[in-house]
C-alpha positions in Angstrom: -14.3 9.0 -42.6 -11.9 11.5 -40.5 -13.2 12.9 -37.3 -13.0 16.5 -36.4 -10.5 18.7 -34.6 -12.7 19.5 -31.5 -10.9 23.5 -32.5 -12.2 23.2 -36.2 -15.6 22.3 -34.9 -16.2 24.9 -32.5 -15.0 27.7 -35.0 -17.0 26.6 -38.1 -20.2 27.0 -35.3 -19.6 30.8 -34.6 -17.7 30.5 -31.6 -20.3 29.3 -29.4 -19.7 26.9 -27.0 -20.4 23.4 -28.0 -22.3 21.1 -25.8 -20.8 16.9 -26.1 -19.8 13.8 -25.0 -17.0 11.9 -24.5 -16.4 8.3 -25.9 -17.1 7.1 -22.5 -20.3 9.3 -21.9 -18.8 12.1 -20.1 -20.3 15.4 -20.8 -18.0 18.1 -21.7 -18.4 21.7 -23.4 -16.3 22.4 -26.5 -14.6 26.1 -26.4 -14.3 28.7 -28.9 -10.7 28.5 -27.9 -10.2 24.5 -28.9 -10.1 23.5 -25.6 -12.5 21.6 -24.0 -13.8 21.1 -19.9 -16.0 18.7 -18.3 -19.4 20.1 -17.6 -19.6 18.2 -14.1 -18.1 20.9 -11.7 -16.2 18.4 -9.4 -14.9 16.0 -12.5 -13.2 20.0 -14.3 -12.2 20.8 -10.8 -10.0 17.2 -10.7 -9.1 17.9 -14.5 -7.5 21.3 -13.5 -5.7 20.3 -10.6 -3.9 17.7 -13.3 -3.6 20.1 -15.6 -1.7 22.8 -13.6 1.1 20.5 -13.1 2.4 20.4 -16.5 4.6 23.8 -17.3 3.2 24.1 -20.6 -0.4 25.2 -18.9 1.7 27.6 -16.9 2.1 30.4 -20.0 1.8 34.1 -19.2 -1.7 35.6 -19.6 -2.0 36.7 -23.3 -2.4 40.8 -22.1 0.7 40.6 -20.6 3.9 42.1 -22.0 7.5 41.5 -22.6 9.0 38.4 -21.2 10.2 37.2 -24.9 11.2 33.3 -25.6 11.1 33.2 -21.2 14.0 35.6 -20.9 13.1 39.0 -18.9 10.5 40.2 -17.1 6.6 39.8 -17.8 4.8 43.2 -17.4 0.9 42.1 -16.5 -1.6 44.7 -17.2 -2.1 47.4 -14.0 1.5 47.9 -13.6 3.1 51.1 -13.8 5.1 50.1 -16.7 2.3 48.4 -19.2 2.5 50.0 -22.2 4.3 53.2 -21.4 5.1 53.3 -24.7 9.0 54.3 -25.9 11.8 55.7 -23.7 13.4 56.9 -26.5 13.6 61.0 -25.6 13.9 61.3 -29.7 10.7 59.7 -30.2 8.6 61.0 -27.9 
């Protein structure tokens, strides 16, 4: 019998947050998202700090703009230059 994704599980439930355990009894919440975090404050807390030392975690925030493949510059939402649209004079 195959197990399922933890991401497959939460989205065939309506993208509600899914109360579990882990093999070793830990309680966790499954996300919408297919992530997971622990429900104990201090254990997600000691998760995160692990977590934020890998550079994969470390990705632009998905509203953010430009900053292709890693090359150029990331234009986060509030700045004077988020979608300003073209500077194209033709197209304006």
């Amino acid at each position: 019998m195959a197990l399922p994704l933890p991401a497959a599980y939460a989205q065939g439930h309506g993208g509600e947050v899914i109360d579990a355990a882990t093999a070793a009894g830990e309680k966790v919440r499954l996300l919408p998202n297919g992530r997971w975090e622990y429900v104990d404050a201090q254990k997600a807390a000691v998760a995160r700090a692990v977590a934020d030392r890998y550079p994969e975690n470390r990705l632009r925030p998905m509203d953010a703009q430009g900053c292709l493949f890693g090359i150029g510059r990331c234009v986060m939402p509030g700045d004077k230059d988020y979608n300003r649209g073209t500077l194209n004079p033709a197209k304006r």
